[in-house]
C-alpha positions in Angstrom: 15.5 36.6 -12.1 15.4 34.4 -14.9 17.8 31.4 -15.2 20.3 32.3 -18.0 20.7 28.8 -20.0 24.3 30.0 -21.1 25.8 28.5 -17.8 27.4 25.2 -19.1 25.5 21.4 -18.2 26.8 18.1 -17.8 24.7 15.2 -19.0 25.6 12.0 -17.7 25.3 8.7 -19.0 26.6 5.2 -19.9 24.3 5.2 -23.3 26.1 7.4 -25.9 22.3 7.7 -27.2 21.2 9.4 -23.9 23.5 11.8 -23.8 23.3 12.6 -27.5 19.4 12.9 -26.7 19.5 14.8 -23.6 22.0 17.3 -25.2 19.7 17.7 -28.0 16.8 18.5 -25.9 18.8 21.0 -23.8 19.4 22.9 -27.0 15.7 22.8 -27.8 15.7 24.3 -24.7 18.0 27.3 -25.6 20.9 25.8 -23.6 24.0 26.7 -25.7 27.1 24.8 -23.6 25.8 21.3 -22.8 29.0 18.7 -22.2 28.8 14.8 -21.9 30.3 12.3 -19.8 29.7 8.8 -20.1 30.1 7.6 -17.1 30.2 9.2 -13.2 34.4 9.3 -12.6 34.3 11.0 -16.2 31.9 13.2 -15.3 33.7 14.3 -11.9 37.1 14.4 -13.5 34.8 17.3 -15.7 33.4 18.9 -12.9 36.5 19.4 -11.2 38.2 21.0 -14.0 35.3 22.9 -15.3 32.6 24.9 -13.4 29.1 23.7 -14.1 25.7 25.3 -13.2 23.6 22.0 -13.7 23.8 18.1 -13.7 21.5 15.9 -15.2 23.2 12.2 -14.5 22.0 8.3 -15.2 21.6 6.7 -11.7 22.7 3.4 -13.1 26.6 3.3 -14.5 29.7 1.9 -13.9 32.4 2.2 -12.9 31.0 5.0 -10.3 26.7 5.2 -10.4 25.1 8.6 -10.3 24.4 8.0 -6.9 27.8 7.7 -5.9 29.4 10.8 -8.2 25.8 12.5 -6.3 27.3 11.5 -3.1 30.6 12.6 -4.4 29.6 16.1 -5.3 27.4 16.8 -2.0 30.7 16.2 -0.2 32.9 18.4 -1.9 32.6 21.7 -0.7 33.0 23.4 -4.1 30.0 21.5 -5.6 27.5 20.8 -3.1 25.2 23.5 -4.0 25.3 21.9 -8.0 21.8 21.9 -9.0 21.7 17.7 -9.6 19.1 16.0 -11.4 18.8 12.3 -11.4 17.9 11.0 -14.8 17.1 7.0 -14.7 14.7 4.0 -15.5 13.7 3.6 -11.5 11.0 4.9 -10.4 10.5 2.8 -7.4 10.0 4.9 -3.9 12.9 3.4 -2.4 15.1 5.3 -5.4 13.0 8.5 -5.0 14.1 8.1 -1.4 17.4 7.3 -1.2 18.5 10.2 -3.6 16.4 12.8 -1.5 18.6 11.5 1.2 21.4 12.0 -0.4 20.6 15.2 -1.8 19.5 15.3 -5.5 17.8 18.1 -6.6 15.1 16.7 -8.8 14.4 13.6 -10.5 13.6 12.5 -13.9 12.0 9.1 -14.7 12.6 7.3 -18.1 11.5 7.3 -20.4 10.9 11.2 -21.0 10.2 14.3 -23.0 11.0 17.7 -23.4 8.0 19.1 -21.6 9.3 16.9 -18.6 13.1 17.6 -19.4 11.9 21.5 -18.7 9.7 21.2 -16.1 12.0 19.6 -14.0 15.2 21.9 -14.7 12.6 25.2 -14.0 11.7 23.5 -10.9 15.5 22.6 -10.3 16.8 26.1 -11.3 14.0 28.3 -12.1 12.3 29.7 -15.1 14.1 30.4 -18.1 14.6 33.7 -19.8 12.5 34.4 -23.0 14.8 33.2 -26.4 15.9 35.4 -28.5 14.7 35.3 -31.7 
């Protein structure tokens, strides 16, 4: 079954610009219900009030990183299943590593595109339904 790109996303990141980006490509994608946080203890305030099917989050942010709201979300029994897809600038093994370890779902180094924005949400979530036209 085809992953139905109406199921609201959260982009998070500290750079207004990234999330304005990342929301745009997600539309180019066919994704209709894309919402932004800026920063990790925004973006679980969101999560907690609103169901999301997906995550794409910065690693690096304050006050709480993406690895922390990751950690955050794999201990809360309501999200740990979230799809979660670390978006940062760090591509360094250790990284890869530690947020395997605490359970991200994919991982997206910067900077990107929106053949690699896709690829890694189908491989996240699964393919996408045909668009409408």
């Amino acid at each position: 079954m085809a992953y139905d790109r109406s199921l609201p996303v959260l982009v998070v990141d500290d750079y207004r610009d990234i999330v304005r980006l990342l929301t745009n490509l997600l539309r180019q994608l066919g994704f209709s219900d894309v919402d932004g946080a800026t920063n990790g203890a925004e973006a679980l305030r969101k999560l907690r009030k609103r169901e999301h099917a997906l995550i794409l989050a910065d690693w690096n942010m304050e006050p709480m990183t993406g690895l922390q709201l990751l950690r955050e979300i794999r201990a809360d029994a309501a999200m740990q299943d979230l799809p979660f897809i670390m978006v940062t600038g760090e591509s360094k093994t250790e990284y890869v590593v530690t947020a395997k370890r605490a359970g991200v779902s994919n991982y997206i180094v910067k900077p990107f595109n929106l053949q690699a924005v896709q690829d890694r949400i189908e491989a996240t979530v699964g393919a996408f339904a045909p668009l409408d036209d």
